[in-house]
C-alpha positions as CSV (number, residue, x, y, z in Angstrom):
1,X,13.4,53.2,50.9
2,X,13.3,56.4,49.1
3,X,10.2,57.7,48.2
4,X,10.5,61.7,47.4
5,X,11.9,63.4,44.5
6,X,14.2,64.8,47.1
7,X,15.7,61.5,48.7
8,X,15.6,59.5,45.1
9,X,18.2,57.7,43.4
10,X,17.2,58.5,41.0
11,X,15.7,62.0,40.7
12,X,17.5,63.1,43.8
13,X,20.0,65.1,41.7
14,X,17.2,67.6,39.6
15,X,15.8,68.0,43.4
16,X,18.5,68.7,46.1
17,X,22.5,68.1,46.9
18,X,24.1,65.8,49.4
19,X,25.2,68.4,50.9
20,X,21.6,69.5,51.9
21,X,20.5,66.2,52.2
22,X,22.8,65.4,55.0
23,X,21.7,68.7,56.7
24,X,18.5,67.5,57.1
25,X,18.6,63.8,57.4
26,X,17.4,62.0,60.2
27,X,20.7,61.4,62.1
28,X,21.0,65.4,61.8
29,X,17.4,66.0,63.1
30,X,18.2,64.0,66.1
31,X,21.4,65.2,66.7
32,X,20.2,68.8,66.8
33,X,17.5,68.1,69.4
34,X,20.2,66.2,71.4
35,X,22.6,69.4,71.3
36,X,19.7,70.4,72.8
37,X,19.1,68.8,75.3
38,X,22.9,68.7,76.2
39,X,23.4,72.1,76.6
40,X,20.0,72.7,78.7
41,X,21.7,70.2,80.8
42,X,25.3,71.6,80.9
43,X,23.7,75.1,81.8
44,X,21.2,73.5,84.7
45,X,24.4,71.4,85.8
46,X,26.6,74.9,86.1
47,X,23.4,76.0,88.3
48,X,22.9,73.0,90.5
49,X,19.4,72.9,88.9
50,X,20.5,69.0,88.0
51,X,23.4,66.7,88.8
52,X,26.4,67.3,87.1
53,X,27.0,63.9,87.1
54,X,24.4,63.8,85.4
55,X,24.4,66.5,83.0
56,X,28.2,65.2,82.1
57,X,26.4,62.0,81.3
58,X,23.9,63.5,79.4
59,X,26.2,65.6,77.3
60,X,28.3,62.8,76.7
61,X,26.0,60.3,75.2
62,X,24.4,62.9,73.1
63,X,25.3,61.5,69.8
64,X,22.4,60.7,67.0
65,X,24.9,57.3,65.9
66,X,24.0,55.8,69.6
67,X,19.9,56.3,68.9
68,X,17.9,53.6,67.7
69,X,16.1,56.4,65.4
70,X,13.8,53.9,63.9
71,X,12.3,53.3,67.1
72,X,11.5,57.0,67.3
73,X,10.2,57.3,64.0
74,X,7.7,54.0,65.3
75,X,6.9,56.4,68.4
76,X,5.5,59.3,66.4
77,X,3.2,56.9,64.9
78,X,1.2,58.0,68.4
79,X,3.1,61.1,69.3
80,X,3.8,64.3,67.7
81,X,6.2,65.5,70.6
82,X,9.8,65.2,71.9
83,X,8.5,62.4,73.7
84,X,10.0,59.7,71.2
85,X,13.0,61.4,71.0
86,X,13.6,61.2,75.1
87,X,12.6,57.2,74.7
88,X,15.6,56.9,72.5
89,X,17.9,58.7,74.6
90,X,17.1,57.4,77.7
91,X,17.8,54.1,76.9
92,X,21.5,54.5,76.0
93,X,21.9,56.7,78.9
94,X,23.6,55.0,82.2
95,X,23.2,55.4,85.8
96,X,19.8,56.8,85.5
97,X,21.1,59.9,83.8
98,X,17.6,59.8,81.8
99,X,15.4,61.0,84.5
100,X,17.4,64.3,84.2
101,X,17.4,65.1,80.6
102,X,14.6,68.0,79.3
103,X,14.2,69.3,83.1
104,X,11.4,72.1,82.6
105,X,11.5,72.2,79.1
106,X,8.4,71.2,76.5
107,X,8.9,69.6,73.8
108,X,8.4,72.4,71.1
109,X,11.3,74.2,72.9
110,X,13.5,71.5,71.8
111,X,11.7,70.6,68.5
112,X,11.5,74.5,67.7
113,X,15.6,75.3,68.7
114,X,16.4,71.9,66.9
115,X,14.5,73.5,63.9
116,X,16.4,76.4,64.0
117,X,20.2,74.8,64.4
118,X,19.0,72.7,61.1
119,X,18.0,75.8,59.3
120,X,21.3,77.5,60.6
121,X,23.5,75.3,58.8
122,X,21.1,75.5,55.7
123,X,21.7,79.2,55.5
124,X,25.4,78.8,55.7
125,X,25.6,76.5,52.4
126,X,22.8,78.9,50.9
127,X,24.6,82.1,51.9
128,X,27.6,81.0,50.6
129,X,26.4,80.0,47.1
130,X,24.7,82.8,46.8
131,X,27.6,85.1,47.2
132,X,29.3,82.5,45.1
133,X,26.7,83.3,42.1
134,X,27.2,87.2,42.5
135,X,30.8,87.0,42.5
136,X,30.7,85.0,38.9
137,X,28.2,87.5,38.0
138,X,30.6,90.1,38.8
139,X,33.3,88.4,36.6
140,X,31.1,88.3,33.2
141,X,30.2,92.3,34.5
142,X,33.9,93.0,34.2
143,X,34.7,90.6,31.2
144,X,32.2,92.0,29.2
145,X,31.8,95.6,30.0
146,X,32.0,97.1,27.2
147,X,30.7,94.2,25.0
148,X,27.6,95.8,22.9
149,X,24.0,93.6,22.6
150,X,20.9,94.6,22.1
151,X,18.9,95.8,25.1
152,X,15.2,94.5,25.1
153,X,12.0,95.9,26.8
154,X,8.7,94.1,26.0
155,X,10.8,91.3,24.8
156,X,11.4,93.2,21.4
157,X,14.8,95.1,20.6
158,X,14.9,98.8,22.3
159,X,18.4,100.6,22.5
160,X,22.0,99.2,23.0
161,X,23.2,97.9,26.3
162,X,26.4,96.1,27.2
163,X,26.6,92.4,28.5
164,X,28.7,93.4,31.2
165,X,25.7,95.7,32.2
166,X,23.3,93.3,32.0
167,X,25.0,90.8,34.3
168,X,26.1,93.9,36.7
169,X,22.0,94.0,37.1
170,X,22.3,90.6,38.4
171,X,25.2,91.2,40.3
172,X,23.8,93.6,42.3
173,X,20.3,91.9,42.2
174,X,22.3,89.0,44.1
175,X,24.1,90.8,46.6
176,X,21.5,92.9,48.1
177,X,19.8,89.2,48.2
178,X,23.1,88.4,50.6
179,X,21.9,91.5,52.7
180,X,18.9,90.1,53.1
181,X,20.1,86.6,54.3
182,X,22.6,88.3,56.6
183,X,20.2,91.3,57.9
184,X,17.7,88.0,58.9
185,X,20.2,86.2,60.7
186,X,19.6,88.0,64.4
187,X,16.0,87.9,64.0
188,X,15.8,84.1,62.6
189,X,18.3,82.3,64.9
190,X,17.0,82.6,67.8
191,X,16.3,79.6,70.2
192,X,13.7,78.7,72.2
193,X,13.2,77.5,75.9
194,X,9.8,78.7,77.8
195,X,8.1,75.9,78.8
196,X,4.8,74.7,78.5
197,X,3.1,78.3,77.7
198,X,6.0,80.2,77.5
199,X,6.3,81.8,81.0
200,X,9.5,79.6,82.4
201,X,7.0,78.3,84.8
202,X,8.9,75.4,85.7
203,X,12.1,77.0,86.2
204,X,11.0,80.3,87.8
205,X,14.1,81.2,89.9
206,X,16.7,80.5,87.6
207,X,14.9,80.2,84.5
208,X,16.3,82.9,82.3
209,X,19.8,82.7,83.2
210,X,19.2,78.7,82.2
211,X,17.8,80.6,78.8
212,X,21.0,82.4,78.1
213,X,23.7,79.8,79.1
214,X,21.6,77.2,76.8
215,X,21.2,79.7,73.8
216,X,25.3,80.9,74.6
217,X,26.2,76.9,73.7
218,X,24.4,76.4,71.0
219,X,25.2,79.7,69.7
220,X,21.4,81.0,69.4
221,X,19.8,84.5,70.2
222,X,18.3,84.7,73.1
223,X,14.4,85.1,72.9
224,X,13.1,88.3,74.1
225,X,9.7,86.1,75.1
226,X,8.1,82.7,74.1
227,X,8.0,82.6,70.1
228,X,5.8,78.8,70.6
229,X,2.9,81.0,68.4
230,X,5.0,84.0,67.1
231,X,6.1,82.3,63.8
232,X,7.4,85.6,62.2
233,X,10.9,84.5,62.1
234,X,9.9,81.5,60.5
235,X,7.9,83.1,58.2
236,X,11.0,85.7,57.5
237,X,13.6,82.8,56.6
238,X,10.9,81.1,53.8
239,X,10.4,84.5,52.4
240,X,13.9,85.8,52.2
241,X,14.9,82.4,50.4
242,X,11.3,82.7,48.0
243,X,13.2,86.2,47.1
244,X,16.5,84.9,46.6
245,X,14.7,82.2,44.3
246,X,12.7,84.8,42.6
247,X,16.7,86.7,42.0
248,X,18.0,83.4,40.8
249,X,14.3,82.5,38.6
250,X,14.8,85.8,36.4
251,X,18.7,85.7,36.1
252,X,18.5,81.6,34.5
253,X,15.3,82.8,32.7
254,X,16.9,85.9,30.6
255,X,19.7,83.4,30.2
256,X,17.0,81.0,29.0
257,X,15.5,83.2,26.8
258,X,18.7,84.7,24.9
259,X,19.6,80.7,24.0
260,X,16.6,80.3,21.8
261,X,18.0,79.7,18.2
262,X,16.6,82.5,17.0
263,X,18.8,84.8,19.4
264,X,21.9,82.4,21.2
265,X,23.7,85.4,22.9
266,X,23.9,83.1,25.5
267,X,24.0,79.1,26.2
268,X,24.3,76.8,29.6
269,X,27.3,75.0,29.5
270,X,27.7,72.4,27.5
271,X,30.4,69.2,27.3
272,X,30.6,66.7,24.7
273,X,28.2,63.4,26.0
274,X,25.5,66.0,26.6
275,X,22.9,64.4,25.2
276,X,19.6,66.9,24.7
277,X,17.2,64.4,22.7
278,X,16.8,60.5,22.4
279,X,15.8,61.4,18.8
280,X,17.4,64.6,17.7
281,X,21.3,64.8,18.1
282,X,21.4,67.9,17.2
283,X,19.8,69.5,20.2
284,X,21.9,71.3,22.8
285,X,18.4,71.9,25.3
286,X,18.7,74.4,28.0
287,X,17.9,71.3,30.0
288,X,19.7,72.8,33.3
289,X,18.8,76.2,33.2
290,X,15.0,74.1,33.0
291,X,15.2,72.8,36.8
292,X,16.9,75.8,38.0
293,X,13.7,77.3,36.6
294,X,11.1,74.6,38.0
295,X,13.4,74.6,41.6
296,X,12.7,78.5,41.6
297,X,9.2,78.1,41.1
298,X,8.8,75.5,43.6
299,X,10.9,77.3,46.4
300,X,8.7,80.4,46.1
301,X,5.5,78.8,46.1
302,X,6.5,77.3,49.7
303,X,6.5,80.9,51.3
304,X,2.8,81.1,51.2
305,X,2.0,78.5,53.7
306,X,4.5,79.2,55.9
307,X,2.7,82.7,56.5
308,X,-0.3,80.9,56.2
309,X,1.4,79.1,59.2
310,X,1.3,82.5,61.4
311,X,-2.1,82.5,62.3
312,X,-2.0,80.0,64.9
313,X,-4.4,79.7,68.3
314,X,-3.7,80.8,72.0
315,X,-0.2,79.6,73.5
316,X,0.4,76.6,71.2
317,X,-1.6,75.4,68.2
318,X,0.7,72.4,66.7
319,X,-1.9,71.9,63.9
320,X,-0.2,75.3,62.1
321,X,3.6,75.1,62.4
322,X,3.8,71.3,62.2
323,X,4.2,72.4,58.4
324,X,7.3,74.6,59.0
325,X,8.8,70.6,59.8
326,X,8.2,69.6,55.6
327,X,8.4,72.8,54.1
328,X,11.1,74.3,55.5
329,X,13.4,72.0,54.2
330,X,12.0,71.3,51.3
331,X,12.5,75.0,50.2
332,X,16.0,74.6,51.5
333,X,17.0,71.4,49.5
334,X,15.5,73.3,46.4
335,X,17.4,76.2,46.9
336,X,20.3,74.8,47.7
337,X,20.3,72.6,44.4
338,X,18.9,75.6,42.5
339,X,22.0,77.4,43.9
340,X,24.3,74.6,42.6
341,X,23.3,74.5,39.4
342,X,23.7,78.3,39.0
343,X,26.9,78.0,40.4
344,X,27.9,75.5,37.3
345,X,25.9,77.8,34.7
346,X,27.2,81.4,35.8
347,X,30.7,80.4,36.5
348,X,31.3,78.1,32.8
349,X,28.9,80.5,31.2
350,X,29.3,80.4,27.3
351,X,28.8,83.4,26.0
352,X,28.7,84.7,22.0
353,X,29.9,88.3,21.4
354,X,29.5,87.5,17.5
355,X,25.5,86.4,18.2
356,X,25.1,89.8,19.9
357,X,26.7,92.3,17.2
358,X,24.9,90.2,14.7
359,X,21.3,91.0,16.5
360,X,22.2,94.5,16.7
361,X,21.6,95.2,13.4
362,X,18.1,92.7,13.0
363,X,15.9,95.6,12.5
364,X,18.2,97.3,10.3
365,X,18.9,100.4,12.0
366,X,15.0,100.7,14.3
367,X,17.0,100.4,17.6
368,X,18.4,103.5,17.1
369,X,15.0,105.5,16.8
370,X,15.8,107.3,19.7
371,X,19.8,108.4,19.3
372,X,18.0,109.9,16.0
373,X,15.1,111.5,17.5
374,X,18.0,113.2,20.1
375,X,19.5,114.5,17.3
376,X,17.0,115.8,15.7
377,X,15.1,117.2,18.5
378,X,18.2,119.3,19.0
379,X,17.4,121.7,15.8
380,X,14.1,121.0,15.8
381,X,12.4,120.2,19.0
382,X,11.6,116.7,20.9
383,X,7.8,116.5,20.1
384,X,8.4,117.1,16.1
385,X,11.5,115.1,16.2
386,X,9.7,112.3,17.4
387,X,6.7,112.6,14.7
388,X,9.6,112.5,12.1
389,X,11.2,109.7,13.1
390,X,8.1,107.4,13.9
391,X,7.2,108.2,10.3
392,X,10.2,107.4,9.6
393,X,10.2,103.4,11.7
394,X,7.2,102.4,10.9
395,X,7.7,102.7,7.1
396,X,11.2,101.2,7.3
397,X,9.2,98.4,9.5
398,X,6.3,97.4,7.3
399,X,8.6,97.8,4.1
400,X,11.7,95.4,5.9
401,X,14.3,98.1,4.8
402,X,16.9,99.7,6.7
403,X,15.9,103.0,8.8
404,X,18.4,105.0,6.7
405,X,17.3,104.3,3.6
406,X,14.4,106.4,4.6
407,X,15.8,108.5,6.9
408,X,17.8,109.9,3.9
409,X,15.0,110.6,2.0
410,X,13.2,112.5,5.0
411,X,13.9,116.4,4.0
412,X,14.2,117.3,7.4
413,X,17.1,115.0,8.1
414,X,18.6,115.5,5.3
415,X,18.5,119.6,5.2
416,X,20.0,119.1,8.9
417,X,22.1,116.0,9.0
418,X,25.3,114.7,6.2
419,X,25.5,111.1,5.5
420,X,28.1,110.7,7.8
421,X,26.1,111.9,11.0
422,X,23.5,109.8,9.9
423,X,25.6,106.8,10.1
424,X,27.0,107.8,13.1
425,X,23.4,107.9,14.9
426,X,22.6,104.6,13.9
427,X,25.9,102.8,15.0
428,X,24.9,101.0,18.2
429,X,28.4,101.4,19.5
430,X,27.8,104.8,19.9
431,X,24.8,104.7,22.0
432,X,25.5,102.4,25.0
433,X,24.8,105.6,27.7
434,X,27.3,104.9,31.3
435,X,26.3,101.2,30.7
436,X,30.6,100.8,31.3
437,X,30.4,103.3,33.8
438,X,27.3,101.6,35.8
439,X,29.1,98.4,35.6
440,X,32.3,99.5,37.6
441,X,29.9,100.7,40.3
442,X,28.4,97.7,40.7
443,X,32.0,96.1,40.6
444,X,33.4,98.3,43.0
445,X,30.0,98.2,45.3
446,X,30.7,94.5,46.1
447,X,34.3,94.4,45.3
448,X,35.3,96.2,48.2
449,X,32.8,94.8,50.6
């Protein structure tokens, strides 16, 4: 019976997808230490290490659906190695094929490689939603390039941007976040086969070539040396996905933020049945862009014990790493869900161009302190320029009128500047910068890769 958030019937969907979920179920788990053991006894076959009667046995039967996998989760209630696993096999295996399975291997080689073909297939769904989520970003880049909103430092109004800039940010954001998964890739999935201290003891003759035909079938790196205490590429794989959490945390919080009531620039997708509030029917919550939020949060706060995990004790110290086996997957079911929900929001996005030229003009003309300041510094010099003009915003501020009502009252404006040019400094549109210009960088950047 269920019994996590993750796994629920309930809750299941605000935690992880099925997709993830059947990653890293138990039939998967078991299956990837099998294609373990299978091709370590394909490559010792094509050596005469072991039979290959045997070995064909071996490979044949390796399939998680012939495992009584109960009966190995009853084992571990005394065992914390492959040991259960092995009972399991070797009772569906014939003709005494058991006695040959995990020749000269320990059990974290298998539990360790096993680990890494699960986190392998993780990376696939979460590489691929992520570049997914920068290619809709991409899209509102182009869309709205040249689309004029406020842009906002401190959280309060500062000088024009464009939405399509804004979402280039992200864009690019997300994409060097796919350099990242793909520049880990080498380092992370990398097998493991050393025996009991790392030093292929119990194959000496033959064990590295035994290393490279396993790693060559199950599509691993080879390890330069034992990695049973080196937990650094674990460590790597958590942290890269924390990053790509903390990418995917700021892009649903600005989108967050620009839906309050106040501001709605911006709004999760929304369909009729939607229901925000059991007593309010007017609310349209930002209930999605919420768990993306709390999945973010959760997802980073794993990486911390997983480089906790490094410090570990001689040639094997079980005690640290046993944790990679929960939180590893946890961060990946979080992810992944996060991912799939920012798929939805990015891609059916609604956006409101109206909202945004509205907001433009809240403070009545103070977002454009510094276009005027340029201006006037030009015939008069930057520092008194910006004395003027400060003047000049902080008593259109406290008195709630527009900036040019006192600007043209302000003798040096007035003896420098018509009307006209006024007006012209404090249009917005005028003052967007190579916001257009940054955004078909960005678009052509990953575009063309």
């Amino acid at each position: 019976m269920p019994s996590t958030a993750i796994d629920s019937q309930i809750h299941g969907f605000l935690f992880s997808t099925d997709e993830m979920r059947e990653i890293f179920s138990d039939r998967s788990w078991a299956q990837k230490w099998l294609d373990t053991e299978a091709a370590l006894a394909a490559a010792q076959a094509e050596l005469g290490i072991i039979p290959q009667e045997k070995a064909d046995i071996i490979v044949k039967h390796a399939d998680a659906d012939l495992l009584d996998i109960p009966s190995i989760g009853e084992f571990y209630k005394s065992s914390i190695t492959i040991v259960p696993l092995l009972k399991a096999f070797k009772a569906v295996l014939p003709e005494n094929a058991g006695e040959f399975v995990h020749w000269g291997a320990t059990s974290q080689d298998i539990v360790d490689t096993g680990l890494v073909l699960l986190q392998r297939d993780a990376y696939q769904v979460i590489l691929r939603d992520m570049e997914l989520c920068r290619e809709y970003c991409l899209d509102l880049a182009e869309k709205y390039r040249d689309t004029v909103m406020a842009g906002r430092t401190h959280v309060v109004h500062a000088i024009p941007i464009t939405f399509g800039y804004k979402a280039a940010v992200w864009a690019d954001e997300l994409g060097r976040n796919v350099e990242r998964l793909k520049a880990m890739a080498p380092r992370v999935f990398v097998g493991e086969l050393a025996g009991a201290v790392g030093t292929l003891a119990s194959m000496p003759e033959q064990g590295l070539e035994v290393q490279r035909r396993t790693m060559e079938k199950l599509g691993l790196g080879v390890p330069t040396i034992a990695w049973h205490v080196a937990r650094d590429n674990q460590a790597e794989f958590v942290t890269t996905l924390a990053l790509c959490a903390g990418t995917l945390g700021r892009i649903n919080h600005e989108i967050f933020s620009l839906q309050h009531t106040e501001i709605l620039e911006l709004e999760e997708p929304f369909f009729m049945g939607k229901v925000g509030s059991s007593t309010m029917p007017h609310k349209r919550n930002p209930a999605v862009l919420e768990n993306v939020l709390a999945l973010c949060r959760n997802v980073r706060s794993i990486a911390p014990s997983i480089v906790e995990s490094m410090v570990s004790e001689n040639e094997r110290d079980w005690g640290c790493f046993l944790s990679e086996w929960e939180a590893i997957p946890r961060a990946c079911h979080m992810l992944g869900c996060a991912l799939e929900k920012s798929k939805h929001i990015l891609k059916n996005l609604i956006v409101y161009p109206k909202h945004m030229e509205r907001n433009l003009f809240a403070q009545k003309g103070l977002m454009m302190s510094e276009c005027v300041m340029m201006h006037l510094a030009a015939k008069l010099g930057r520092m008194t320029a910006h004395g003027i003009v400060y003047k000049s915003c902080m008593e259109a501020y406290e008195k709630e009128i527009p900036l040019k009502d006192v600007l043209m009252k302000t003798p040096e404006v007035v003896e420098a500047f018509t009307e006209d040019e006024v007006d012209h400094m404090l249009d917005p549109h005028t003052y967007v910068g190579l916001a257009p210009e940054f955004v078909d960088r960005v678009v052509a950047k990953w575009r063309n890769q």
